[in-house]
Z-matrix of the N, CA and C atoms (Angstrom, degrees):
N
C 1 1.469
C 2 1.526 1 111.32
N 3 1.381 2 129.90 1 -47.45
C 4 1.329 3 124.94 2 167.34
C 5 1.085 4 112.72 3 -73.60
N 6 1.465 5 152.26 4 1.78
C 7 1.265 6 133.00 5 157.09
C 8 1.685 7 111.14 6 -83.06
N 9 1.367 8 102.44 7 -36.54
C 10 1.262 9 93.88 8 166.14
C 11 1.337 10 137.05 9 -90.50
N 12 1.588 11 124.80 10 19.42
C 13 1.226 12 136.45 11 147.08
C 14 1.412 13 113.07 12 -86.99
N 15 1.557 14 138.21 13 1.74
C 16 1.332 15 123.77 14 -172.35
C 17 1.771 16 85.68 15 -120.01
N 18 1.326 17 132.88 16 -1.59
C 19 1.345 18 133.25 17 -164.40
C 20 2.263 19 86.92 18 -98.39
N 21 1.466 20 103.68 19 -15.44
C 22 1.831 21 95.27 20 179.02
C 23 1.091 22 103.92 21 -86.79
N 24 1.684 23 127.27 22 17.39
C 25 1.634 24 107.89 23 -167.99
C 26 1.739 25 83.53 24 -109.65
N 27 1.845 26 115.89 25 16.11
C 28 1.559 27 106.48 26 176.74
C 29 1.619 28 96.34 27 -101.54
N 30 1.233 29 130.86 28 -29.03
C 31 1.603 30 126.81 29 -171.88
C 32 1.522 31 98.82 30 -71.73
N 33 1.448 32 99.08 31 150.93
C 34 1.321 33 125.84 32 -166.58
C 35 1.623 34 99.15 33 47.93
N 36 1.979 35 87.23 34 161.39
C 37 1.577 36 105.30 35 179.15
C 38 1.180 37 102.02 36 104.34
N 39 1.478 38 132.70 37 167.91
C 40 1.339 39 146.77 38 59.71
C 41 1.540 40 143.21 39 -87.51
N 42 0.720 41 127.72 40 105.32
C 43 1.790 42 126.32 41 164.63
C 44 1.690 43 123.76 42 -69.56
N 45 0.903 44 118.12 43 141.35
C 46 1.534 45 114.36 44 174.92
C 47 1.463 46 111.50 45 -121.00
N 48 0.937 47 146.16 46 135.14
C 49 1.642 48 142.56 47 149.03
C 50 1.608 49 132.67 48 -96.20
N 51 0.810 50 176.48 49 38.92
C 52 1.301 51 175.86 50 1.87
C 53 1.750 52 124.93 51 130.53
N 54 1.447 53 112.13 52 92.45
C 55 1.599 54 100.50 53 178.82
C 56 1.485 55 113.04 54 -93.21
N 57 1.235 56 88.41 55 159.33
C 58 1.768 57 98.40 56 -174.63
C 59 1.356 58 119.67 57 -139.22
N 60 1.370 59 133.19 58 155.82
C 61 1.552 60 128.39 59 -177.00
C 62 1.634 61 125.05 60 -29.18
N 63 1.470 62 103.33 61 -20.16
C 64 1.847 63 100.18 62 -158.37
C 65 1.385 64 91.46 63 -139.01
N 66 1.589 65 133.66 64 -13.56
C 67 1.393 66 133.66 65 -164.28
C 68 1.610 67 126.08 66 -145.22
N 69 0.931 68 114.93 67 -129.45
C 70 1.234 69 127.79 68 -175.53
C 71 1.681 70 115.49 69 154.95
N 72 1.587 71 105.19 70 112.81
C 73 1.749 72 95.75 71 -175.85
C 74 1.734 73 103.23 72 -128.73
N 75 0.957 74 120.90 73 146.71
C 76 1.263 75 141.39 74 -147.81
C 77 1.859 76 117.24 75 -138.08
N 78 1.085 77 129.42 76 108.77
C 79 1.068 78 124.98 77 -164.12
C 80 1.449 79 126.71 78 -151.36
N 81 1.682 80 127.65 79 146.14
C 82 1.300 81 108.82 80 -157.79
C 83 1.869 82 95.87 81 -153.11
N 84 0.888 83 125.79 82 147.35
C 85 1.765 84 143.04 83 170.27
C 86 1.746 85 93.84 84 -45.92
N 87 1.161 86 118.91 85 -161.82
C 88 1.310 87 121.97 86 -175.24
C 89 1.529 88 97.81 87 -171.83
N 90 1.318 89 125.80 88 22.65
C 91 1.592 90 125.38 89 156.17
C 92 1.115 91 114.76 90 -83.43
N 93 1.385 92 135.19 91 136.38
C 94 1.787 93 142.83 92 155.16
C 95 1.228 94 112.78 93 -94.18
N 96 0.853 95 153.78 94 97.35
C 97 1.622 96 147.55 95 150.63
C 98 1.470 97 108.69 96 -75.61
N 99 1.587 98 86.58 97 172.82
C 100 1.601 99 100.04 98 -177.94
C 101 1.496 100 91.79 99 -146.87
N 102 1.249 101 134.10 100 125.67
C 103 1.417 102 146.99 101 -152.43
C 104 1.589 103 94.26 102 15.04
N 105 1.388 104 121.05 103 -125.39
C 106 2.020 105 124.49 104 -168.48
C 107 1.439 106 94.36 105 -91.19
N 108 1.200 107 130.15 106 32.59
C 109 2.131 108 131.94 107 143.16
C 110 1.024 109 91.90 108 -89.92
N 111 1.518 110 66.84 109 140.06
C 112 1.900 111 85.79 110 152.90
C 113 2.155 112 88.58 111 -117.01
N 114 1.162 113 100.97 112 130.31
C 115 0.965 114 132.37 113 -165.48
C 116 1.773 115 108.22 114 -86.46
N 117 1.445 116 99.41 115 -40.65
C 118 1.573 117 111.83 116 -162.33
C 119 1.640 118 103.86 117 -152.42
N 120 1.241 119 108.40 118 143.47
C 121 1.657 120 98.49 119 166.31
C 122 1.605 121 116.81 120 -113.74
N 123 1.407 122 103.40 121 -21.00
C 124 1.724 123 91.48 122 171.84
C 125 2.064 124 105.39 123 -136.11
N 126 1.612 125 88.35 124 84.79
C 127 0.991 126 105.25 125 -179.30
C 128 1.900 127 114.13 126 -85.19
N 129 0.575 128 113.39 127 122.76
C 130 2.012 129 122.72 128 -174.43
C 131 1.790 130 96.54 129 -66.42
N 132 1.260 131 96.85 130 115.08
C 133 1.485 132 105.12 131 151.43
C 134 1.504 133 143.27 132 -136.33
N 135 1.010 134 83.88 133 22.51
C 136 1.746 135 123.21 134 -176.33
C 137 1.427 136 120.58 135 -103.01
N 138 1.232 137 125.39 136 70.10
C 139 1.636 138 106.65 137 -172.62
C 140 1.824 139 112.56 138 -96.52
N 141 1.195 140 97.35 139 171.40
C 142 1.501 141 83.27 140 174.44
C 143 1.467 142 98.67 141 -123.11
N 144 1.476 143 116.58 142 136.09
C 145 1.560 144 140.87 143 175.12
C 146 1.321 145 103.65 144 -58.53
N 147 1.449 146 117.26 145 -98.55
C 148 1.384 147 132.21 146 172.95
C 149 0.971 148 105.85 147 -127.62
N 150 1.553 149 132.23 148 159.51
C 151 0.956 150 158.27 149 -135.12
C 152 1.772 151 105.91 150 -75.57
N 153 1.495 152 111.56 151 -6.90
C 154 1.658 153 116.38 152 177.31
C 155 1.693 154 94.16 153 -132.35
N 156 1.234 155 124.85 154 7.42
C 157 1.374 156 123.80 155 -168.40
C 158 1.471 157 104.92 156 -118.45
N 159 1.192 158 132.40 157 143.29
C 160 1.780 159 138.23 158 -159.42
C 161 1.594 160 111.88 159 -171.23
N 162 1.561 161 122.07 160 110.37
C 163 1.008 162 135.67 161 -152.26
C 164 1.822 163 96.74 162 -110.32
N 165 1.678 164 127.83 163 163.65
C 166 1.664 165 108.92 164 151.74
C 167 1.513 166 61.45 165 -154.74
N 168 1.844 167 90.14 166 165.80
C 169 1.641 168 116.98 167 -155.33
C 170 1.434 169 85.54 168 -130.19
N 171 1.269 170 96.97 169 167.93
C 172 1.861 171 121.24 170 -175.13
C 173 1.269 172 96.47 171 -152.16
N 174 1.279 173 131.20 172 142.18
C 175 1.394 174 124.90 173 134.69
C 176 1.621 175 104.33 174 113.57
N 177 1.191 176 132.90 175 -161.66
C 178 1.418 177 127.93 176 -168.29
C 179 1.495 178 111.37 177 -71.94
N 180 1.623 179 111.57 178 123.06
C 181 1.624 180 111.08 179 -138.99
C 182 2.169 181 89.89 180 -82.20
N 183 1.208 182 105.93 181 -26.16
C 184 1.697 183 96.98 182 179.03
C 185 1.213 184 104.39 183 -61.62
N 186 1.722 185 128.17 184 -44.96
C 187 1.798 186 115.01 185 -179.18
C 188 1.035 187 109.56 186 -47.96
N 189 1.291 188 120.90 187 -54.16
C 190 1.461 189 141.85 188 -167.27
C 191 1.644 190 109.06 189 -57.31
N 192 1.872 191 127.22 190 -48.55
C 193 1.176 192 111.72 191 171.92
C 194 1.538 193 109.14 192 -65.35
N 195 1.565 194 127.06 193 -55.34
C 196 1.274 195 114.82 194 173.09
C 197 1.425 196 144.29 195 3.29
N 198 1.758 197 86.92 196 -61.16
C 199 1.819 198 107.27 197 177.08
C 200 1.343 199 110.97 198 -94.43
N 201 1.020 200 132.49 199 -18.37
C 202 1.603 201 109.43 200 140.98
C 203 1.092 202 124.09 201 -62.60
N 204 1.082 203 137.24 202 -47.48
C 205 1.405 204 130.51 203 162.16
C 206 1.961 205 127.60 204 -21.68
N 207 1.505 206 76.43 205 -57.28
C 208 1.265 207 101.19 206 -176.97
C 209 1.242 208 122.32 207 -45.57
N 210 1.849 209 105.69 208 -69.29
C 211 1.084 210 135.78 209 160.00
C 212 1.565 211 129.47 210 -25.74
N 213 1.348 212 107.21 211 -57.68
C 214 1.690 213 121.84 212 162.99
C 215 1.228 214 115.94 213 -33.43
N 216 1.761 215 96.77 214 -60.44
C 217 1.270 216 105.85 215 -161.71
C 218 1.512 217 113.90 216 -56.98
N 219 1.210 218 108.39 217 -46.91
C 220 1.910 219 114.82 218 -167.50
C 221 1.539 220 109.88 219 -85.48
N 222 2.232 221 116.95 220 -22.10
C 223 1.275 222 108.17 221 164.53
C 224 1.787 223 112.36 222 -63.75
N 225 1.346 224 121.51 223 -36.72
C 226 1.432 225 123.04 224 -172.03
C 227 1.554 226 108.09 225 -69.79
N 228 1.461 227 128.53 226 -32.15
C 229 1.212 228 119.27 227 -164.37
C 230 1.790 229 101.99 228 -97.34
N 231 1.256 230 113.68 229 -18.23
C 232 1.522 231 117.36 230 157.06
C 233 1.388 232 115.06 231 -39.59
N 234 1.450 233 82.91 232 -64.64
C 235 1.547 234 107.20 233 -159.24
C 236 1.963 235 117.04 234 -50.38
N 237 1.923 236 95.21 235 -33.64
C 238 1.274 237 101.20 236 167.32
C 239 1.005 238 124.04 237 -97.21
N 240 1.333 239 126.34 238 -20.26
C 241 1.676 240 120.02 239 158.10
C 242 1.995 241 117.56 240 -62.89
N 243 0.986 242 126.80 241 -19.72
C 244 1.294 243 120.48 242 179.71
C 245 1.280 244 115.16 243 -113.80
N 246 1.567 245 115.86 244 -4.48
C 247 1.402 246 125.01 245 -174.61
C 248 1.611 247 125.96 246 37.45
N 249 1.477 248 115.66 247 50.29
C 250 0.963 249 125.13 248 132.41
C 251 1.455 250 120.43 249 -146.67
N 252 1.707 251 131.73 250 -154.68
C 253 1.176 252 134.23 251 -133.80
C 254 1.861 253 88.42 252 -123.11
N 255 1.631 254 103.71 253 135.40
C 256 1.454 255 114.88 254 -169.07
C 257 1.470 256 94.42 255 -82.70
N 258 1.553 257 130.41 256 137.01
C 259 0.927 258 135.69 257 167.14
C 260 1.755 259 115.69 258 -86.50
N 261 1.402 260 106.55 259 154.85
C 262 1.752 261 116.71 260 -166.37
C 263 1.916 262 105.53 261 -49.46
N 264 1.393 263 111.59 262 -47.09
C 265 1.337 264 105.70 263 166.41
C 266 1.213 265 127.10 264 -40.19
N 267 1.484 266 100.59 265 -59.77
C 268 1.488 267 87.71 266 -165.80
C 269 1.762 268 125.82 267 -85.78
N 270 1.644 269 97.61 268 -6.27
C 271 1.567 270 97.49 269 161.21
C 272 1.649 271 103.44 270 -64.72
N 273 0.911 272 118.51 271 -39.70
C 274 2.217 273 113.02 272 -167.13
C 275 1.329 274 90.51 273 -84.49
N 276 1.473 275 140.69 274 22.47
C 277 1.462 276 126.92 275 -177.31
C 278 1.775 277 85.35 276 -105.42
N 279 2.052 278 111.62 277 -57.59
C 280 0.889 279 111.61 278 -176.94
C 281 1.684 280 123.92 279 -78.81
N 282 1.299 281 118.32 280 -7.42
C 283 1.541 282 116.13 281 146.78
C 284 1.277 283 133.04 282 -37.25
N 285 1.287 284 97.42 283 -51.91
C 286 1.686 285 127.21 284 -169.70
C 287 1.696 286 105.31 285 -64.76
N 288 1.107 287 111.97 286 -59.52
C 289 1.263 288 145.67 287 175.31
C 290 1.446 289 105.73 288 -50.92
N 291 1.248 290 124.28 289 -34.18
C 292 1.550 291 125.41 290 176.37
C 293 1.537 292 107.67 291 -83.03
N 294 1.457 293 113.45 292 -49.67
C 295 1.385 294 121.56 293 171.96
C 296 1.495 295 122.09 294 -44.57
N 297 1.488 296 87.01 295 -59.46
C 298 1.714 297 82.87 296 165.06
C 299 1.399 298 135.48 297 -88.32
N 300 1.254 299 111.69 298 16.20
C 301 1.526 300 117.08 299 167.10
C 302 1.992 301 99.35 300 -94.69
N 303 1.441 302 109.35 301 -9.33
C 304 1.414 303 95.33 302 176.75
C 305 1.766 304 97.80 303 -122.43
N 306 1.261 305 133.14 304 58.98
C 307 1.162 306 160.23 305 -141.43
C 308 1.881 307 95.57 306 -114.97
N 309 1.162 308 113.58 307 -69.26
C 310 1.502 309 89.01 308 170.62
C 311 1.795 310 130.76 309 -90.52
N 312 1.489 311 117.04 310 34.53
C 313 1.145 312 144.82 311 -174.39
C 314 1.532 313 108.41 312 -149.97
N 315 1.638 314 117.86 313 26.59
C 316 1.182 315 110.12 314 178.87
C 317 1.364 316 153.10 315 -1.82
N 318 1.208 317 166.54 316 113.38
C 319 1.804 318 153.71 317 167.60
C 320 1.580 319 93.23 318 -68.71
N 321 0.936 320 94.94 319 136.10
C 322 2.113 321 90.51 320 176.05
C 323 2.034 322 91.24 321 -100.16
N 324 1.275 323 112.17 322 87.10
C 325 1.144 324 112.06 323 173.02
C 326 1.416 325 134.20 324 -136.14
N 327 1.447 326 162.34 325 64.76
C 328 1.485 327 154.65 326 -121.59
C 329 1.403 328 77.12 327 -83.25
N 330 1.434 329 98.50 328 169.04
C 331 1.425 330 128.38 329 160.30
C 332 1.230 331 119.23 330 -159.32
N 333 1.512 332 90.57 331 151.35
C 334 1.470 333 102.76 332 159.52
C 335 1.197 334 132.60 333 -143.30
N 336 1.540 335 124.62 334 124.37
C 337 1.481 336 131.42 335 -135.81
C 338 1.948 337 102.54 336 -138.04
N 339 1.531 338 117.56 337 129.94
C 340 1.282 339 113.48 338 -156.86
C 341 1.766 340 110.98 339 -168.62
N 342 1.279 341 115.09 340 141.02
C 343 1.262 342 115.85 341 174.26
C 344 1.539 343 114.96 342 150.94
N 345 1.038 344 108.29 343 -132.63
C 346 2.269 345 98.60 344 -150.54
C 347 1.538 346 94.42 345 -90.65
N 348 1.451 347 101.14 346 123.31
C 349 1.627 348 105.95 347 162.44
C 350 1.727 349 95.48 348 -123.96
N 351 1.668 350 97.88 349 116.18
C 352 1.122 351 83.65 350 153.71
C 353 1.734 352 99.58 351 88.68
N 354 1.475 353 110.75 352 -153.90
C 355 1.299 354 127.32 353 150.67
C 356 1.062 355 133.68 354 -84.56
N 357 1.497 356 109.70 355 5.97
C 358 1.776 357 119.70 356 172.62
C 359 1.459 358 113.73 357 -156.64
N 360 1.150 359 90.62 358 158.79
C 361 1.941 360 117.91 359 -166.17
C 362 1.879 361 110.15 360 -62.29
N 363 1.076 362 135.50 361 137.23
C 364 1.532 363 132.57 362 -179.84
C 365 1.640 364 102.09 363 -126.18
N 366 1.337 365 107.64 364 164.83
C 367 1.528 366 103.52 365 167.02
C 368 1.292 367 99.36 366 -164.00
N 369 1.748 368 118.81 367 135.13
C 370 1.602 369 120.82 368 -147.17
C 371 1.949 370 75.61 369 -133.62
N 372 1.401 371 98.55 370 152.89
C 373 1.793 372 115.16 371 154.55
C 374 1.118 373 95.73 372 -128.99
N 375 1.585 374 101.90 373 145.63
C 376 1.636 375 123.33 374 -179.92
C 377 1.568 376 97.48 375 -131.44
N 378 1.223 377 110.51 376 130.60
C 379 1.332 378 123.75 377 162.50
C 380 1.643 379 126.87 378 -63.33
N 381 1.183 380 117.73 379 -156.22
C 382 1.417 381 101.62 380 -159.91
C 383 2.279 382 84.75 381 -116.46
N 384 1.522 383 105.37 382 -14.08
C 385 1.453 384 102.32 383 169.63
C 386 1.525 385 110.77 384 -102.57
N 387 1.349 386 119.96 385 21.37
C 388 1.487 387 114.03 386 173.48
C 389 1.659 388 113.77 387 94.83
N 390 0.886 389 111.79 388 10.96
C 391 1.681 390 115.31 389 -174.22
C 392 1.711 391 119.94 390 -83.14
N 393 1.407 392 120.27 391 99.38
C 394 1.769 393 90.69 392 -154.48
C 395 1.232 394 87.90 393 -115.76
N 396 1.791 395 114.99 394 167.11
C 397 1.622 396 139.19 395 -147.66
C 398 1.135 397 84.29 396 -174.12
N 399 2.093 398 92.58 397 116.37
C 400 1.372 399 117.72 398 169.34
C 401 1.397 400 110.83 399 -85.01
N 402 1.301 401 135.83 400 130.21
C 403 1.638 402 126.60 401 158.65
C 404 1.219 403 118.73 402 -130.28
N 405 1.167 404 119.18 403 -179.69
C 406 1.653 405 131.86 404 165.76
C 407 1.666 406 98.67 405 -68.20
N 408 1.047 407 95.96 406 -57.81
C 409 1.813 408 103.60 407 -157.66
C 410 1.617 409 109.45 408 -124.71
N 411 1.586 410 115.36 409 136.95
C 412 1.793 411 102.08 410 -176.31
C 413 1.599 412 74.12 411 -167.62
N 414 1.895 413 83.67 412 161.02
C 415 1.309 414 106.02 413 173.26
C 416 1.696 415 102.54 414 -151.72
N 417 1.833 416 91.53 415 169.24
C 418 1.728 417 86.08 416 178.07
C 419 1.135 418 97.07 417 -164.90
N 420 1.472 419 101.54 418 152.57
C 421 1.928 420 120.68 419 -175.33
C 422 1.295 421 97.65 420 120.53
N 423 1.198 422 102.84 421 -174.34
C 424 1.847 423 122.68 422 -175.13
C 425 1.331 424 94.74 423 -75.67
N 426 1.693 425 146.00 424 -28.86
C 427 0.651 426 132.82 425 -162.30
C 428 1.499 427 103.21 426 -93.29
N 429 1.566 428 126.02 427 -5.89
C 430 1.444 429 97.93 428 174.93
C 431 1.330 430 143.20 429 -96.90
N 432 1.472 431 108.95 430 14.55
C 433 1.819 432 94.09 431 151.44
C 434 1.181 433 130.39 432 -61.73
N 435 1.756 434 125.17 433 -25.67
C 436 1.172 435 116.70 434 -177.28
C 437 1.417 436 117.30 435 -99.69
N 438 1.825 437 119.04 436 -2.44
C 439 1.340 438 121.70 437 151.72
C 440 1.450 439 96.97 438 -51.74
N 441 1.653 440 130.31 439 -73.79
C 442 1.133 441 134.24 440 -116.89
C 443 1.801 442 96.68 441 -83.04
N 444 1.136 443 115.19 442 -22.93
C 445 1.492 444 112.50 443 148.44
C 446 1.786 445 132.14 444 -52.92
N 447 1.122 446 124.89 445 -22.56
C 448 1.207 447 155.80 446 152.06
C 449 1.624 448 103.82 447 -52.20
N 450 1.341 449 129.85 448 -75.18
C 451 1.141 450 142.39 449 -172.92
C 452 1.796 451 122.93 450 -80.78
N 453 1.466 452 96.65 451 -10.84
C 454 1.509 453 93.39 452 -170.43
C 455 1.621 454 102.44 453 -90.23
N 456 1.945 455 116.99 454 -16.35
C 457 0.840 456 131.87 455 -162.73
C 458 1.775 457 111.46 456 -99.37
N 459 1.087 458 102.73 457 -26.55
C 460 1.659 459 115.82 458 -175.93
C 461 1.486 460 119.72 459 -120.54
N 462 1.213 461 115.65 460 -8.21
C 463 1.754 462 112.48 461 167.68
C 464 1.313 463 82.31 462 -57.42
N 465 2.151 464 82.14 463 163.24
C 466 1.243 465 140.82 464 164.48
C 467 0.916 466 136.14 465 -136.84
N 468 1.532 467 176.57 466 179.96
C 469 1.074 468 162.13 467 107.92
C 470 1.559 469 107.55 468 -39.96
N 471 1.258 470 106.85 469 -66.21
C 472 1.525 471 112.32 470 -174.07
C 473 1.420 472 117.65 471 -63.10
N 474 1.417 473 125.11 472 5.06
C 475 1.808 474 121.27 473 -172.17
C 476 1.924 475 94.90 474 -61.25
N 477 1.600 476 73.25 475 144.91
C 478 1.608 477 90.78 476 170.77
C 479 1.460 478 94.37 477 -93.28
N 480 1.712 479 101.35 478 169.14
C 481 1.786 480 106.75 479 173.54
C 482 1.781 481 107.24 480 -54.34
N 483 1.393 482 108.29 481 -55.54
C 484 1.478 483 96.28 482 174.64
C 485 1.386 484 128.48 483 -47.31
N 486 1.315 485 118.63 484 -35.30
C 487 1.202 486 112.98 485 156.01
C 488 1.367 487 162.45 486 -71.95
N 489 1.913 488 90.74 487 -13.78
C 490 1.600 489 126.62 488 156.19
C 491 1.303 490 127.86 489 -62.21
N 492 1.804 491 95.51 490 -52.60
C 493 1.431 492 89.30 491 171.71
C 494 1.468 493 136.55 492 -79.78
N 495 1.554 494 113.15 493 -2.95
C 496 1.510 495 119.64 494 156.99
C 497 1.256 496 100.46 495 -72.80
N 498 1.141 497 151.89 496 -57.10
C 499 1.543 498 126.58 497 -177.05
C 500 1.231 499 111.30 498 -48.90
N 501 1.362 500 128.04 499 -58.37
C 502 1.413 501 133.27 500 -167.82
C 503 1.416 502 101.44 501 -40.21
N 504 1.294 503 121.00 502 -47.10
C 505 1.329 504 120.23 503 -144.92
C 506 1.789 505 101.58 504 -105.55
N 507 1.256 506 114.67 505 -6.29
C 508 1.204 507 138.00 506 155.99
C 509 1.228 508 109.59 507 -54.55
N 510 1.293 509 122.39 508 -72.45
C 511 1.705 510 134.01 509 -171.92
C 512 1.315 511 102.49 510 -74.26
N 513 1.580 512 113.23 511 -38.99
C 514 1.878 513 96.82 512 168.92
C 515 1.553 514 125.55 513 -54.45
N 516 1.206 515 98.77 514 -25.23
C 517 1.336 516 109.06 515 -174.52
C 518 1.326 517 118.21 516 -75.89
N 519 1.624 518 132.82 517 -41.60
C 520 1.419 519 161.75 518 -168.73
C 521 1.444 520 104.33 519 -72.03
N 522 1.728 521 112.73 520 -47.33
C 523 1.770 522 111.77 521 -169.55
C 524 1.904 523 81.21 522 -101.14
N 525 1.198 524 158.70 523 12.15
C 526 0.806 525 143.65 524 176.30
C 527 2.085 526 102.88 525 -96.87
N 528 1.298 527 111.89 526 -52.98
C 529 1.962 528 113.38 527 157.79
C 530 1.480 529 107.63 528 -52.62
N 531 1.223 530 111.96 529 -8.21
C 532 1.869 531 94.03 530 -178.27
C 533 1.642 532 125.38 531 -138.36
N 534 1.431 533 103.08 532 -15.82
C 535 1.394 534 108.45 533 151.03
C 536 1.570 535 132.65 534 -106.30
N 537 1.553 536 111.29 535 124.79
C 538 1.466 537 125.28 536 -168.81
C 539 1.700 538 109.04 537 -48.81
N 540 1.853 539 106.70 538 -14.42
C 541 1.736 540 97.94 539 -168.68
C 542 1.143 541 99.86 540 -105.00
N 543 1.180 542 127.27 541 9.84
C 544 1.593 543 121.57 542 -169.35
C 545 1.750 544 100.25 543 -118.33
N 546 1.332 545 114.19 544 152.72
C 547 1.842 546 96.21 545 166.49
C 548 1.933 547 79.14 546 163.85
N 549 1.728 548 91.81 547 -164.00
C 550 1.189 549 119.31 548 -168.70
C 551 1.373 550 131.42 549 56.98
N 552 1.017 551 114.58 550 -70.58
C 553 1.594 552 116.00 551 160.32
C 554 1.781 553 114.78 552 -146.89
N 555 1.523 554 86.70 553 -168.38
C 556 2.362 555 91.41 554 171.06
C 557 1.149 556 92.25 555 -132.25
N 558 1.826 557 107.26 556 163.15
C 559 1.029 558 114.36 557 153.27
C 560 1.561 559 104.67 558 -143.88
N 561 1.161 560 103.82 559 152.58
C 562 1.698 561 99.76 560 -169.12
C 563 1.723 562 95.49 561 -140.81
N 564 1.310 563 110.07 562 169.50
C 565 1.508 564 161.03 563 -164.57
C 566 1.387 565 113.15 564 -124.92
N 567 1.213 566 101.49 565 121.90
C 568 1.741 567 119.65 566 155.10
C 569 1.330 568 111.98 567 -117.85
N 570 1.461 569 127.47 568 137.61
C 571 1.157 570 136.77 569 163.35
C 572 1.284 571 112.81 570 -100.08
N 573 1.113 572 133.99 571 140.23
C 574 1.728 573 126.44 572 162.70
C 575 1.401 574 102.41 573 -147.39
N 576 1.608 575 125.78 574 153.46
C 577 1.314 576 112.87 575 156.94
C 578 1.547 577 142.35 576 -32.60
N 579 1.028 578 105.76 577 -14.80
C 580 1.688 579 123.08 578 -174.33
C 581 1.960 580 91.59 579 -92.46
N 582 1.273 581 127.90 580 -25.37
C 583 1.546 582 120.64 581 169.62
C 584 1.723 583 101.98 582 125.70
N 585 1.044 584 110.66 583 167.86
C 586 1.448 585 128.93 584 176.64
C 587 1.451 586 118.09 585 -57.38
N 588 1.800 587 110.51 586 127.56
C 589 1.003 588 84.43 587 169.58
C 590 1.766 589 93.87 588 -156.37
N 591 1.340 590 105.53 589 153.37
C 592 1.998 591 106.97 590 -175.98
C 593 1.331 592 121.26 591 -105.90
N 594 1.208 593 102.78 592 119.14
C 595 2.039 594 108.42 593 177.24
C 596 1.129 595 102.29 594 -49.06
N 597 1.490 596 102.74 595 142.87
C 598 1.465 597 140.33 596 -143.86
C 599 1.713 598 90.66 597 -91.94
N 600 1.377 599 114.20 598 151.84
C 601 1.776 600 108.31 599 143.18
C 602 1.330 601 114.62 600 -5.86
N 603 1.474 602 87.20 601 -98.16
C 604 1.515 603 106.05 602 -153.30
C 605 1.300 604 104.69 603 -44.84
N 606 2.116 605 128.04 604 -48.74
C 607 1.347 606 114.31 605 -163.55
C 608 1.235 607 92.02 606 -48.06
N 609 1.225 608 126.29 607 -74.34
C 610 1.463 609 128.52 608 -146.77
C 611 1.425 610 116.00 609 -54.43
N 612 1.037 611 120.25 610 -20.93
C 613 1.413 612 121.42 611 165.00
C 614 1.494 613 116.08 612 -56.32
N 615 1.414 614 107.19 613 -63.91
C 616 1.365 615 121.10 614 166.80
C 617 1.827 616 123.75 615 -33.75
N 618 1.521 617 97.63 616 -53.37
C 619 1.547 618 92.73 617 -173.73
C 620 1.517 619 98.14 618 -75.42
N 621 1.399 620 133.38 619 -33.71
C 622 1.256 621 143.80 620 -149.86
C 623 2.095 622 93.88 621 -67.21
N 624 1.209 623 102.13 622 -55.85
C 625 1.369 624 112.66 623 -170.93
C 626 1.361 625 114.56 624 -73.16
N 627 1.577 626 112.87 625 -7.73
C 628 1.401 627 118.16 626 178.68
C 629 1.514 628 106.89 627 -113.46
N 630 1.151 629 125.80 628 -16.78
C 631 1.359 630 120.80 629 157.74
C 632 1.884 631 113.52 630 -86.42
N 633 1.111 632 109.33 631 -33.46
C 634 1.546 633 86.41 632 170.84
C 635 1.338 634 120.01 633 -64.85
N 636 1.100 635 122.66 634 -30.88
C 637 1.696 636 118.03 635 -172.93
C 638 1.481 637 118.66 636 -64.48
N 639 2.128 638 109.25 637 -29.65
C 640 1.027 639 124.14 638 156.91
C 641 1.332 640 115.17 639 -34.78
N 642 1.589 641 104.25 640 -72.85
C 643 1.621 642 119.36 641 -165.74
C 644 1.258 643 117.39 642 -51.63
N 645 1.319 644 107.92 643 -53.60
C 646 1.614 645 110.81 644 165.31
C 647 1.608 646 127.68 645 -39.18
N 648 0.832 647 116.22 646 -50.28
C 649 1.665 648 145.49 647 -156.51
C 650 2.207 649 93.94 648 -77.52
């Protein structure tokens, strides 16, 4: 029974993550369901931490606001007790660390948590018992096996953000025609040293209508 209550924090969703030489872009569907509802169509799962810090959620969306909550709270009061700026590690160190301090009372929630360490971009997944995994590239929800086909085929090390966020929005697009929990629209995140910032309407319209015709075709 508890494996198969921490296996519902994979239905519905996709998220994508993707780091790149100069950035970090981050991206997620905007359907909520609740078993075969769809509950919501432009549900937020994208928050932004601080201004180099960028979170997307999976899984039961109240755990999931919680720990942002959470999170804020103890990155901001760090941040003013030591007077300087929390780097992307060590917010997904103390994520992790919360998860698994509530480990036999689980959050049924994936994550994925990412942004400036340093002089370069990181991107961590945390499970729903606290277990975190740094990568280049990750995804999560029902929809990410058929992102992660998307990404296993077109990473780079060297992608620029422009070039991240066409993948991202590539694979959003791919598990969004083929998984029932994912749909409606994306919205995505760029991080760069210069600070956070979210594709507009229109881009996303643009890439959206130029990658489906791809996909189709």
């Amino acid at each position: 029974m508890f494996n198969e209550n921490l296996d519902k924090t994979h239905r519905g969703t996709t998220t994508v993550g993707v780091v790149c030489k100069d950035g970090l872009v981050i991206g997620a569907d905007t359907r909520v369901t609740a078993g075969f509802y769809i509950a919501h169509k432009r549900g937020k799962k994208i928050f932004v931490i601080t201004p180099q810090i960028v979170l997307s959620i999976a899984g039961v969306l109240a755990d999931a606001q919680a720990l942002v909550d959470v999170l804020r709270y103890n990155i901001r009061l760090h941040e003013f007790r030591s007077n300087r700026k929390v780097m992307a590690k060590e917010a997904a160190r103390l994520l992790s660390y919360i998860l698994f301090q509530n480990r036999l009372f689980p959050l049924y929630t994936e994550i994925l948590i990412g942004g400036l360490n340093g002089e370069s971009f990181s991107l961590y997944r945390i499970d729903p018992l606290g277990s975190l995994v740094e990568d280049k590239y990750a995804s999560t929800g029902s929809g990410s096996p058929i992102a992660y086909g998307i990404l296993e085929s077109e990473y780079r090390p060297d992608l620029t953000v422009t070039e991240g966020q066409a993948i991202v929005i590539r694979a959003l697009i791919a598990a969004m025609r083929r998984d029932i929990g994912s749909g409606n629209d994306i919205d995505l995140v760029i991080v760069t040293k210069e600070g956070v910032r979210e594709l507009s309407k229109e881009e996303k319209e643009k890439y959206v209508k130029k990658f489906s015709r791809e996909i189709s075709t």
